[in-house]
PQR file with spaces between the fields and no chain letter, atoms N, CA, C, O and H, PARSE charges and radii, in Angstrom:
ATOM       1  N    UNK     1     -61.405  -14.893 -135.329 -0.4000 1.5000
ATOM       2  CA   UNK     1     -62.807  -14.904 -134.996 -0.0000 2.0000
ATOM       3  C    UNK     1     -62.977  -14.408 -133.563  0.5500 1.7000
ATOM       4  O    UNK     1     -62.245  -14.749 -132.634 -0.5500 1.4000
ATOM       5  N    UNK     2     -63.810  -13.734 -133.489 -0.4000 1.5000
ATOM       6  CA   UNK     2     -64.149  -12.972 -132.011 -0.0000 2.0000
ATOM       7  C    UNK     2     -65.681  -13.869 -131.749  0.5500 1.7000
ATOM       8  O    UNK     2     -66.637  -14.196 -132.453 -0.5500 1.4000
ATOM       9  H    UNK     2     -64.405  -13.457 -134.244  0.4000 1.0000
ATOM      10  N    UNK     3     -65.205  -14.062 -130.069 -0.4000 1.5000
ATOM      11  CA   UNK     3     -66.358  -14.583 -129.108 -0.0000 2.0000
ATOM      12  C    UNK     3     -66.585  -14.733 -128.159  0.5500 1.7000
ATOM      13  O    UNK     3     -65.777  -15.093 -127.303 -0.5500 1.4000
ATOM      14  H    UNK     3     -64.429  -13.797 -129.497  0.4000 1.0000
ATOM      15  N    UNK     4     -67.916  -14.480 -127.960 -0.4000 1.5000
ATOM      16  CA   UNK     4     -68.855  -13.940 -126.382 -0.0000 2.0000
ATOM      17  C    UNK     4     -68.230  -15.445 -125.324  0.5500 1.7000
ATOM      18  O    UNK     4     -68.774  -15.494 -124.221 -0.5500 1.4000
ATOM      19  H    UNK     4     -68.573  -14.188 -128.655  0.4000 1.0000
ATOM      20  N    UNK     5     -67.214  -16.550 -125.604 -0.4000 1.5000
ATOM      21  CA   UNK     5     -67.300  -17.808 -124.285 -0.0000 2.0000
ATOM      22  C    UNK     5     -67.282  -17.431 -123.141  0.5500 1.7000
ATOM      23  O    UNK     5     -68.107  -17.616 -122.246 -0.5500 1.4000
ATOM      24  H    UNK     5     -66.773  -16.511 -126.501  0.4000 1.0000
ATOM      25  N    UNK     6     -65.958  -16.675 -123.144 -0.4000 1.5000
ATOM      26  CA   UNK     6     -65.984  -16.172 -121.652 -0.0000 2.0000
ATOM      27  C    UNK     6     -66.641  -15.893 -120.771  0.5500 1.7000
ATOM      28  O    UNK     6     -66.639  -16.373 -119.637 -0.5500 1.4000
ATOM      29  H    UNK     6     -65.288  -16.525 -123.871  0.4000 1.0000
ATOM      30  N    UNK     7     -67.556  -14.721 -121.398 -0.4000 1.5000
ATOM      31  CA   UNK     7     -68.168  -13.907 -120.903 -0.0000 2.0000
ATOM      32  C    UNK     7     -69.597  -14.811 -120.607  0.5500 1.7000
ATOM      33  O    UNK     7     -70.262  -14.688 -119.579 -0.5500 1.4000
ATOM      34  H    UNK     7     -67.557  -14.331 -122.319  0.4000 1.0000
ATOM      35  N    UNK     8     -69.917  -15.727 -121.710 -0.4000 1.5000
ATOM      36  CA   UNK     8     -70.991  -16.315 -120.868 -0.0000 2.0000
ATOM      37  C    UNK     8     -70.673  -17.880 -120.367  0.5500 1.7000
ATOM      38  O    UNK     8     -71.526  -18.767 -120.344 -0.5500 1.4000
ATOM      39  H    UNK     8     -69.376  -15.828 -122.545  0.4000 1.0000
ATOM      40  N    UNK     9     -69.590  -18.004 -120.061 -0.4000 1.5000
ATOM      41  CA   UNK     9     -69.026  -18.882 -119.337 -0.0000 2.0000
ATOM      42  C    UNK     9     -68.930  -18.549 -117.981  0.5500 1.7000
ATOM      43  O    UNK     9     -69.160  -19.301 -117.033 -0.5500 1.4000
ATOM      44  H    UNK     9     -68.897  -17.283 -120.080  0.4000 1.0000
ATOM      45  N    UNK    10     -68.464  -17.005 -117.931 -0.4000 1.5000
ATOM      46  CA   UNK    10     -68.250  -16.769 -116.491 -0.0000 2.0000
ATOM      47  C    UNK    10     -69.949  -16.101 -115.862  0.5500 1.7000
ATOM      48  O    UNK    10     -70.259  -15.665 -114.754 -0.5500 1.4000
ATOM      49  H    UNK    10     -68.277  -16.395 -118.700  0.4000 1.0000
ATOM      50  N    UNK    11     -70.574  -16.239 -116.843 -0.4000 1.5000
ATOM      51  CA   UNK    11     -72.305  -15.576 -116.273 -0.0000 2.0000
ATOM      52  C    UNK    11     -72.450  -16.892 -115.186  0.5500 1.7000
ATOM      53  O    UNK    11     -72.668  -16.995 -113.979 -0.5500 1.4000
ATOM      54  H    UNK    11     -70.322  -16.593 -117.743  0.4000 1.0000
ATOM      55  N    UNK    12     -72.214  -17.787 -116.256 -0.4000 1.5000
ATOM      56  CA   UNK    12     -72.955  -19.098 -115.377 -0.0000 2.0000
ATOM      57  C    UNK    12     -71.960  -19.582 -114.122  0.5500 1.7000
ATOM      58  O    UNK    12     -72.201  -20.539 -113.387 -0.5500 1.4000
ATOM      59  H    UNK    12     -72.037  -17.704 -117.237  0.4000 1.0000
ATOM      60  N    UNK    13     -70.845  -18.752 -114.043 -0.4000 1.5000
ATOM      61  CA   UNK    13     -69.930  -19.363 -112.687 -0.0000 2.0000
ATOM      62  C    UNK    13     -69.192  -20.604 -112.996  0.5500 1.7000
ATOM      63  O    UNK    13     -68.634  -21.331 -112.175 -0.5500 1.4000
ATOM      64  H    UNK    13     -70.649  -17.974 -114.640  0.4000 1.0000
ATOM      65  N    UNK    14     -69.262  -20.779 -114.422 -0.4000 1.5000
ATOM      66  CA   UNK    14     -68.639  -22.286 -114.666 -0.0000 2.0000
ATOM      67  C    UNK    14     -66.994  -21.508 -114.875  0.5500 1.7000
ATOM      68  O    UNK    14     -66.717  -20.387 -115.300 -0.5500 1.4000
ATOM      69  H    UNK    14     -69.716  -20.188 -115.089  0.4000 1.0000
ATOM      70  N    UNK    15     -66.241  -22.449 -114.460 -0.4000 1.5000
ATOM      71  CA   UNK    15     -64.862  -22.682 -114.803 -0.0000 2.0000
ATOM      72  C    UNK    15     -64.334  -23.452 -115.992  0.5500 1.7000
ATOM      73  O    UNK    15     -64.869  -24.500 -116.353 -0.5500 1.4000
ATOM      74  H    UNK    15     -66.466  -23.360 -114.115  0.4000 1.0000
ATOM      75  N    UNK    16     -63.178  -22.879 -116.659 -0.4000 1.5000
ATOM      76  CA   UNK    16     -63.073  -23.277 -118.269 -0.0000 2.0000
ATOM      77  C    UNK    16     -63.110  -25.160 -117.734  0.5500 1.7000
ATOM      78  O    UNK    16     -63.803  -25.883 -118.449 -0.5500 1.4000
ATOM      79  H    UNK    16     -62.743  -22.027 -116.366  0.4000 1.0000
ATOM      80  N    UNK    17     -62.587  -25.634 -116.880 -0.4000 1.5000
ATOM      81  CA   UNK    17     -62.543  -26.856 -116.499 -0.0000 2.0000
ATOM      82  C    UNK    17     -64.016  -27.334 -116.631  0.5500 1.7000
ATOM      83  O    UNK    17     -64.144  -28.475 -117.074 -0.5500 1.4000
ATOM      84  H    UNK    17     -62.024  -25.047 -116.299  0.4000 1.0000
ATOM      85  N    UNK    18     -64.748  -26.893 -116.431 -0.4000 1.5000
ATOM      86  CA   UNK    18     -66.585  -26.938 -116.084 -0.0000 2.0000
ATOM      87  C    UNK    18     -66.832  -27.074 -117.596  0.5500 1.7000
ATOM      88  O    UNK    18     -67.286  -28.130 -118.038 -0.5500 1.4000
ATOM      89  H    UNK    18     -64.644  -25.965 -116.071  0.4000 1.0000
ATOM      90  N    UNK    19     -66.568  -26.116 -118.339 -0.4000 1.5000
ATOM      91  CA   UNK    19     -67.092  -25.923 -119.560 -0.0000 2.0000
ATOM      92  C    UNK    19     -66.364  -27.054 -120.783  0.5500 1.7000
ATOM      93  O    UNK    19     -66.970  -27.804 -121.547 -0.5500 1.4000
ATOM      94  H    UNK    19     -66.199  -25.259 -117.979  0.4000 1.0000
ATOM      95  N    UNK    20     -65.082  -26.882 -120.657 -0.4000 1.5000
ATOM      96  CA   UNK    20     -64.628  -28.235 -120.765 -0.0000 2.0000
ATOM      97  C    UNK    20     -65.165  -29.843 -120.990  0.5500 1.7000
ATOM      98  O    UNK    20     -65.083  -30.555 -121.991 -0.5500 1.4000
ATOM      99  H    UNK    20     -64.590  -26.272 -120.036  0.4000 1.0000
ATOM     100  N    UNK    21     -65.710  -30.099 -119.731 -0.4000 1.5000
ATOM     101  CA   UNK    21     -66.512  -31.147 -119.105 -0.0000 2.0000
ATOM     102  C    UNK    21     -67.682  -31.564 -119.901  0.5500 1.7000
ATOM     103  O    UNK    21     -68.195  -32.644 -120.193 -0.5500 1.4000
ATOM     104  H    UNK    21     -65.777  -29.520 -118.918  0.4000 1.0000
ATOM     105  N    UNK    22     -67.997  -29.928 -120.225 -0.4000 1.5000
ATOM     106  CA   UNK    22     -69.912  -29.806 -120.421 -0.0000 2.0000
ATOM     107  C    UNK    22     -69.928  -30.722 -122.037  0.5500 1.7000
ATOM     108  O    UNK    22     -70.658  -31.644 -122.402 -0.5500 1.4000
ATOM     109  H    UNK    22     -67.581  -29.050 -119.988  0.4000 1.0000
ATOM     110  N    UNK    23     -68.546  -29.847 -122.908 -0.4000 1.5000
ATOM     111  CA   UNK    23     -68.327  -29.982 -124.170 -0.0000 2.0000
ATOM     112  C    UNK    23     -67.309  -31.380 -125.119  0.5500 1.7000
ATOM     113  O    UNK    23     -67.128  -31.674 -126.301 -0.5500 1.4000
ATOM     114  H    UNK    23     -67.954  -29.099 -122.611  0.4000 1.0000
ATOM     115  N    UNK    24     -66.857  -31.922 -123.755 -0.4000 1.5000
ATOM     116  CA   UNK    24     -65.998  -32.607 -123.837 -0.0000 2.0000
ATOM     117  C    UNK    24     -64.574  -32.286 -124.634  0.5500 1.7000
ATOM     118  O    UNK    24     -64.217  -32.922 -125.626 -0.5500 1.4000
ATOM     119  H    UNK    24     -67.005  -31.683 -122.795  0.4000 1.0000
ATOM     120  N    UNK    25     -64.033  -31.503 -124.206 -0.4000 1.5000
ATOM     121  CA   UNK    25     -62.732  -31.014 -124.720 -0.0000 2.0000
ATOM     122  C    UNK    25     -61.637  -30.981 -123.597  0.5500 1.7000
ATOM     123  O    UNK    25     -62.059  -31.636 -122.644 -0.5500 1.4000
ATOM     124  H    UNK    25     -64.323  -30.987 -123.401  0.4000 1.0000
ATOM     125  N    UNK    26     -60.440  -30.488 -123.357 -0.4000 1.5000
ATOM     126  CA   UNK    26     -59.842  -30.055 -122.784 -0.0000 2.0000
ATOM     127  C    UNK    26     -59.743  -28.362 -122.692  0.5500 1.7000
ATOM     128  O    UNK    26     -59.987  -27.458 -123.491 -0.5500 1.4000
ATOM     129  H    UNK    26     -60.097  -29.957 -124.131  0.4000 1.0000
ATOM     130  N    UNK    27     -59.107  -28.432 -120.875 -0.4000 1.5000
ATOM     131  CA   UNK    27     -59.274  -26.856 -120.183 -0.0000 2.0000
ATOM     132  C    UNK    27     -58.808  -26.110 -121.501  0.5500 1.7000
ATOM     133  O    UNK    27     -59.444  -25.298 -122.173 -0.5500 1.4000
ATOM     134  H    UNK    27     -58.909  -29.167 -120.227  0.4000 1.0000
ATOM     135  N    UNK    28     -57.602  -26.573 -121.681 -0.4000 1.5000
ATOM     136  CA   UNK    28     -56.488  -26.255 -122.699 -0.0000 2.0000
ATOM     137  C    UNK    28     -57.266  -25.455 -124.047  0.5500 1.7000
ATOM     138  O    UNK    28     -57.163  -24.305 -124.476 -0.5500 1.4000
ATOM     139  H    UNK    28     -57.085  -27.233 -121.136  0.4000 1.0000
ATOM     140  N    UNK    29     -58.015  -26.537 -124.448 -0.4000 1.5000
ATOM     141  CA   UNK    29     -58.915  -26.243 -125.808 -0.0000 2.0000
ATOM     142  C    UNK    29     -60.284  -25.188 -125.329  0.5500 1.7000
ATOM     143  O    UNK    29     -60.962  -24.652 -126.205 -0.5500 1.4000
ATOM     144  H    UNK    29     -58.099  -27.470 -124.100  0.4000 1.0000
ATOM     145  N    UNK    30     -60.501  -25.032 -124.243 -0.4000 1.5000
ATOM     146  CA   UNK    30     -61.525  -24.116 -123.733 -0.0000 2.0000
ATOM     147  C    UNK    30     -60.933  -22.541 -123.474  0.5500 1.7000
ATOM     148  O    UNK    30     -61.555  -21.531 -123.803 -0.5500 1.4000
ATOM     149  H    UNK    30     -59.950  -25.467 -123.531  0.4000 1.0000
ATOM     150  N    UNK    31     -59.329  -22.546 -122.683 -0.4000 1.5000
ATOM     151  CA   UNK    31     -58.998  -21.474 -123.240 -0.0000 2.0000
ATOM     152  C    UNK    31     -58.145  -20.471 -124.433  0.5500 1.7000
ATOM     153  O    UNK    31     -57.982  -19.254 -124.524 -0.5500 1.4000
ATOM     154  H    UNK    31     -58.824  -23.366 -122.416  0.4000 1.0000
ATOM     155  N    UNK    32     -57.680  -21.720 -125.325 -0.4000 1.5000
ATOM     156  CA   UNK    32     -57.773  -21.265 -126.695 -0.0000 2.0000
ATOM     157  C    UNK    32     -59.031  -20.899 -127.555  0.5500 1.7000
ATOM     158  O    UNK    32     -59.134  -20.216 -128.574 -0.5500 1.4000
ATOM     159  H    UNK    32     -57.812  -22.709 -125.251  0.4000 1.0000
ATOM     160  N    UNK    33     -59.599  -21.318 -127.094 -0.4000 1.5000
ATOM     161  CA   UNK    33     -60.668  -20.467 -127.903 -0.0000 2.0000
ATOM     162  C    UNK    33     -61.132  -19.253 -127.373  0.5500 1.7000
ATOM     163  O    UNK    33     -61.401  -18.352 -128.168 -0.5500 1.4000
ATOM     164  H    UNK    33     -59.516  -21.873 -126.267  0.4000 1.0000
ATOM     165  N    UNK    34     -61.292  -19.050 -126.010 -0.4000 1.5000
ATOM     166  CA   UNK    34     -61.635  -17.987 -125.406 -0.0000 2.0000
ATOM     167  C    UNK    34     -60.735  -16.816 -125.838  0.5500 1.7000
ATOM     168  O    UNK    34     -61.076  -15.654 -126.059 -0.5500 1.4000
ATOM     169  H    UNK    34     -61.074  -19.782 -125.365  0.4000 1.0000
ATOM     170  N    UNK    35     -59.336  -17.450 -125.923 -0.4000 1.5000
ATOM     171  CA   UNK    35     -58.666  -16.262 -126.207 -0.0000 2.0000
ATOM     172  C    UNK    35     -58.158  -15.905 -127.735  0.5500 1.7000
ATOM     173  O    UNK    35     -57.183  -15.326 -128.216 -0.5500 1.4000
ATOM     174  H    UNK    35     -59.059  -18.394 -125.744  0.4000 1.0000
ATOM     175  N    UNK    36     -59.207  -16.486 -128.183 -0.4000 1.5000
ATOM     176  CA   UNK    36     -59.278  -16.284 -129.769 -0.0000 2.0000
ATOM     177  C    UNK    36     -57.704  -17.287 -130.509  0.5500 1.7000
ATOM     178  O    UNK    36     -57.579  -17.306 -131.733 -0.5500 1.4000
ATOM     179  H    UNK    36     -59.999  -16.955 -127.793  0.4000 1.0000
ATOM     180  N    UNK    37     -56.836  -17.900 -129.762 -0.4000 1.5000
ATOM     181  CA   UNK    37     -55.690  -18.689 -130.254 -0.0000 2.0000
ATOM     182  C    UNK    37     -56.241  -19.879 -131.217  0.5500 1.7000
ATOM     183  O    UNK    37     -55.476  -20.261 -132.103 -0.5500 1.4000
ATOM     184  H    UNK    37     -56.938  -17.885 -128.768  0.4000 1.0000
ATOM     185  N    UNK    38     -57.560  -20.506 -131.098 -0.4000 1.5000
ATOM     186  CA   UNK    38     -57.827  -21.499 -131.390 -0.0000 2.0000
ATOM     187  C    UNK    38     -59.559  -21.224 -131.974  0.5500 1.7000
ATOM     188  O    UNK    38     -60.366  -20.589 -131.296 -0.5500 1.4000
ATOM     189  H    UNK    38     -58.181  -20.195 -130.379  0.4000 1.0000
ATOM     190  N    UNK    39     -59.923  -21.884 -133.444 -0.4000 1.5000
ATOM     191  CA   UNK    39     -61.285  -21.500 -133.971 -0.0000 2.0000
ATOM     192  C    UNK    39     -61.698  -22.580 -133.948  0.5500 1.7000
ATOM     193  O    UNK    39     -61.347  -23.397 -134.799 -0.5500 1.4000
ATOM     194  H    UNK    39     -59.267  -22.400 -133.995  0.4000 1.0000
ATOM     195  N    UNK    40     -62.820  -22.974 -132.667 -0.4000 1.5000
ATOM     196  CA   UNK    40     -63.492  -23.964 -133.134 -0.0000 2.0000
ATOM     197  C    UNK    40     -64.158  -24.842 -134.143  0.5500 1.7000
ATOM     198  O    UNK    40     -64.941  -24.157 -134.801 -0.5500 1.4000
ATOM     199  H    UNK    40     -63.105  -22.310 -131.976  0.4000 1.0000
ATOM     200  N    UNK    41     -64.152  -26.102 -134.524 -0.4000 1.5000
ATOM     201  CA   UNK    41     -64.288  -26.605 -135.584 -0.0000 2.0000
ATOM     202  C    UNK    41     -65.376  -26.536 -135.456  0.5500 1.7000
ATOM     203  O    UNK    41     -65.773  -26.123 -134.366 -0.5500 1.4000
ATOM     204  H    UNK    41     -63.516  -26.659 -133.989  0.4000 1.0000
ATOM     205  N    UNK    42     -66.784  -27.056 -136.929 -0.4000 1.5000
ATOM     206  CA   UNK    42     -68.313  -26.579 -136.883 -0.0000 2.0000
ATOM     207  C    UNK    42     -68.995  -27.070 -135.953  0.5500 1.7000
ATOM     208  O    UNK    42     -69.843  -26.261 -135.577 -0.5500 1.4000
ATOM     209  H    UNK    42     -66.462  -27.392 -137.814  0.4000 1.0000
ATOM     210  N    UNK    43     -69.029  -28.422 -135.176 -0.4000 1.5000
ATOM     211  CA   UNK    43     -69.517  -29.372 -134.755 -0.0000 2.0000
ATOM     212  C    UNK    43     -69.056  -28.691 -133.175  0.5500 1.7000
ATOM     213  O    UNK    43     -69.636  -29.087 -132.165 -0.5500 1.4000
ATOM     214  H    UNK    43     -68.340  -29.079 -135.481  0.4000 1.0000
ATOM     215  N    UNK    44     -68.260  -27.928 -133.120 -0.4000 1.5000
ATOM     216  CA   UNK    44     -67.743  -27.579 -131.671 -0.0000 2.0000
ATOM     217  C    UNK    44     -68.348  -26.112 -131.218  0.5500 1.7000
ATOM     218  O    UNK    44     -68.585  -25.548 -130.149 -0.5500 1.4000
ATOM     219  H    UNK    44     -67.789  -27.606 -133.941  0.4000 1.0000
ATOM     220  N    UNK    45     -68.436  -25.887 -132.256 -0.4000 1.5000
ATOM     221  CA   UNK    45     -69.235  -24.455 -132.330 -0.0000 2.0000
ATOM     222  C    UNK    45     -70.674  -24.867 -131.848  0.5500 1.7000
ATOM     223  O    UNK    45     -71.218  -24.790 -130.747 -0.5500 1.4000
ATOM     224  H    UNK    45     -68.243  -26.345 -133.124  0.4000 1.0000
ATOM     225  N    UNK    46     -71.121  -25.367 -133.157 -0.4000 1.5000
ATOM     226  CA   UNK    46     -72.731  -25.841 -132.839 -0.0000 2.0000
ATOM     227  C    UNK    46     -72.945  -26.487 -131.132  0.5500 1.7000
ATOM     228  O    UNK    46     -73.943  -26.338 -130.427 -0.5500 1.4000
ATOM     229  H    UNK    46     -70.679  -25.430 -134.052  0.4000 1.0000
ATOM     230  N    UNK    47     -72.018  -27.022 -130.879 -0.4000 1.5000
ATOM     231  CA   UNK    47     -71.992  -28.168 -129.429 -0.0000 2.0000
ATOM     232  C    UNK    47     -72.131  -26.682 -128.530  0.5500 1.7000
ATOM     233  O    UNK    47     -73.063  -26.667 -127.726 -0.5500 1.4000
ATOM     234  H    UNK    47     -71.207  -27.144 -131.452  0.4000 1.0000
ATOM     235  N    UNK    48     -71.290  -25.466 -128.609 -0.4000 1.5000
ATOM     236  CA   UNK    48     -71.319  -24.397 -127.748 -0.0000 2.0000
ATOM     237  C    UNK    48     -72.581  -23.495 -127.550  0.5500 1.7000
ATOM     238  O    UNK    48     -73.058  -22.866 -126.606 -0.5500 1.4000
ATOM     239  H    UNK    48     -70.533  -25.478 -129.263  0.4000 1.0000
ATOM     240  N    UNK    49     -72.908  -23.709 -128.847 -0.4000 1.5000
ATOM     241  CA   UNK    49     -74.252  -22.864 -128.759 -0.0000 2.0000
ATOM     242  C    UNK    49     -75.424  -23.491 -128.217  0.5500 1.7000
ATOM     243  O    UNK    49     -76.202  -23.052 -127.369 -0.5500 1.4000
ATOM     244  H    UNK    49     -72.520  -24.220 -129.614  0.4000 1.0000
ATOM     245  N    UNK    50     -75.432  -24.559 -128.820 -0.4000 1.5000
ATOM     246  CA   UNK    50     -76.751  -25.612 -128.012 -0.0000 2.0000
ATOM     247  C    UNK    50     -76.400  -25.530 -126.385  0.5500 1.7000
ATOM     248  O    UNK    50     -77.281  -25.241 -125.577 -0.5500 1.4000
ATOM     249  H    UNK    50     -74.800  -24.915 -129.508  0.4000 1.0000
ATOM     250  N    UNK    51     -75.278  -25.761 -126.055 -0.4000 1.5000
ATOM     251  CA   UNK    51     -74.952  -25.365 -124.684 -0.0000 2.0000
ATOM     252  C    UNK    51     -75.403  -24.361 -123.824  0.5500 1.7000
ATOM     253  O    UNK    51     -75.924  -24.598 -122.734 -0.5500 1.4000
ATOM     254  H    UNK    51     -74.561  -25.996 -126.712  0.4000 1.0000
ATOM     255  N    UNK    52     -75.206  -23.191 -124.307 -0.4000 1.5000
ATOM     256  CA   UNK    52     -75.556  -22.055 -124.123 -0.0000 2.0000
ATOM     257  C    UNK    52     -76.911  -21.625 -124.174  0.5500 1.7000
ATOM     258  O    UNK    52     -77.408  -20.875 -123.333 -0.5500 1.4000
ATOM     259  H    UNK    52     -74.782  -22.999 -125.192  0.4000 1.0000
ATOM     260  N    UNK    53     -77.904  -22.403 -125.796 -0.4000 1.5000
ATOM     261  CA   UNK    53     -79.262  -22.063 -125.962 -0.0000 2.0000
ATOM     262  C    UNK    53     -79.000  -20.904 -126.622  0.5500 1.7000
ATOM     263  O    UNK    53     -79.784  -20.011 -126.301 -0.5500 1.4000
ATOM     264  H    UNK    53     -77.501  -23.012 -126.479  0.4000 1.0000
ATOM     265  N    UNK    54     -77.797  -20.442 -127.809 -0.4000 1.5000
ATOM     266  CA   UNK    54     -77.867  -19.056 -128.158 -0.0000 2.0000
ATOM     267  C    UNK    54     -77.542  -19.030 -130.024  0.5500 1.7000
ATOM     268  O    UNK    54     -76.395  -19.380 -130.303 -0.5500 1.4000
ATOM     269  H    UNK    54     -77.160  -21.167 -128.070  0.4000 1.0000
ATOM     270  N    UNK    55     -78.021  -18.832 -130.666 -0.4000 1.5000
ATOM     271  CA   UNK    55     -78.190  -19.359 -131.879 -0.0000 2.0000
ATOM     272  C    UNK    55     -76.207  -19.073 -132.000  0.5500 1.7000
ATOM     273  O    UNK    55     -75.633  -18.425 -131.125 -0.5500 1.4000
ATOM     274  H    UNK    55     -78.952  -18.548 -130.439  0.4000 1.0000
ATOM     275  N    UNK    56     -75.561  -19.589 -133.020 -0.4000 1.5000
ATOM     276  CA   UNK    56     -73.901  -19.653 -133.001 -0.0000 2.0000
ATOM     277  C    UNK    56     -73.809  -18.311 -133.498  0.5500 1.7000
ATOM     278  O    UNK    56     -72.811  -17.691 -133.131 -0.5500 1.4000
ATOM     279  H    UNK    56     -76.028  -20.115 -133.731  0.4000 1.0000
ATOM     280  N    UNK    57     -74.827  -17.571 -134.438 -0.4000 1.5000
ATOM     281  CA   UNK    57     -73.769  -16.437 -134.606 -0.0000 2.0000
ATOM     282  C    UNK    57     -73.934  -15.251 -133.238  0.5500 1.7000
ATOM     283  O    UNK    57     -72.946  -14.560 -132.989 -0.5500 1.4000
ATOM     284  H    UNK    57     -75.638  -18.075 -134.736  0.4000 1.0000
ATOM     285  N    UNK    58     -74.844  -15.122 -132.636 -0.4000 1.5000
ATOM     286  CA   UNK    58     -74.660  -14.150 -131.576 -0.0000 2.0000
ATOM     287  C    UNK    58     -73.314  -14.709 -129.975  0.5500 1.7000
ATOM     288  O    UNK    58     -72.897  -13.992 -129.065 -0.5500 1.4000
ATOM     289  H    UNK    58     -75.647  -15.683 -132.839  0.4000 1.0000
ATOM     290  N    UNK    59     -73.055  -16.007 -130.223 -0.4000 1.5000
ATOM     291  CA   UNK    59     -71.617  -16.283 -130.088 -0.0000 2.0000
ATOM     292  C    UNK    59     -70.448  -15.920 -130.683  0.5500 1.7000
ATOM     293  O    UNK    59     -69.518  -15.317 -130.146 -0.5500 1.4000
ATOM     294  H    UNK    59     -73.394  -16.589 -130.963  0.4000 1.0000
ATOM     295  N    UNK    60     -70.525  -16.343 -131.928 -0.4000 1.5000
ATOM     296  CA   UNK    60     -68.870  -16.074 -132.717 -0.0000 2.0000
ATOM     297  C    UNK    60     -69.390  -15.138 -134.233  0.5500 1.7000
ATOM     298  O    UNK    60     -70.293  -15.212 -135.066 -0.5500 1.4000
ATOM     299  H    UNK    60     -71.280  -16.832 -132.365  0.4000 1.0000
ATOM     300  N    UNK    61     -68.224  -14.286 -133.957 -0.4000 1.5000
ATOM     301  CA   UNK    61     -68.450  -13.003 -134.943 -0.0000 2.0000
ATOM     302  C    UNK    61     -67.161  -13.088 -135.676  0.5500 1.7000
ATOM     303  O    UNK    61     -66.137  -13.447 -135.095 -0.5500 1.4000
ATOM     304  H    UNK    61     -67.490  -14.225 -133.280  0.4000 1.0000
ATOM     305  N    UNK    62     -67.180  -12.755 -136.997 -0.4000 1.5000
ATOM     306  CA   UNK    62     -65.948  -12.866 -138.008 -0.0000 2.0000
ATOM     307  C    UNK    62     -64.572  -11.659 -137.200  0.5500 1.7000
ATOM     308  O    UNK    62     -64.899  -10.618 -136.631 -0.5500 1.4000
ATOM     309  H    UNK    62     -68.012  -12.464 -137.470  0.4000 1.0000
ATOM     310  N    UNK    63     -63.776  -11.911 -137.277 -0.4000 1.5000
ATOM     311  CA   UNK    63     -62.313  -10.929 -136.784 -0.0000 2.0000
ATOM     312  C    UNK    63     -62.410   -9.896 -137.846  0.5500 1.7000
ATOM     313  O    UNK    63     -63.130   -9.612 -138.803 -0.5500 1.4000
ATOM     314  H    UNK    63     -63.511  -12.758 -137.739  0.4000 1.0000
ATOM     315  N    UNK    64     -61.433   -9.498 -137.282 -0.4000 1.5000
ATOM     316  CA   UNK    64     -61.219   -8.193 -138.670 -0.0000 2.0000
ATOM     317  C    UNK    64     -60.183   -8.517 -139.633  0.5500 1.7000
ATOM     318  O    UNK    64     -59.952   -7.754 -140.571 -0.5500 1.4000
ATOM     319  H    UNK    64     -60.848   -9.728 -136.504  0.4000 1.0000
């Protein structure tokens, strides 16, 4: 699965530690997902997008 975290993780100046925090996960689990190693479960997804304010699919897009 491909997704925009990073990129609007680093808009807002937050650090995966920050974002982490926001979502309650670990750094660890913030950059597995960023780097596509790890697919958030539904409830973690949804938690990212409400975060963000960005409906989940203009976050996470199917892989190839």
């Amino acid at each position: 699965m491909n997704n925009r975290v990073r990129e609007l993780r680093t808009a807002l100046g937050w650090s995966q530690a920050d974002l982490g925090e926001r979502l309650d996960v670990s750094r660890q689990t913030v950059n597995a997902v960023e780097t596509g190693k790890y697919d958030p479960s539904l409830p973690l997804a949804f938690k990212i997008a409400k975060l963000f304010e960005l409906p989940i699919e203009s976050i996470f897009t199917p892989g190839e």
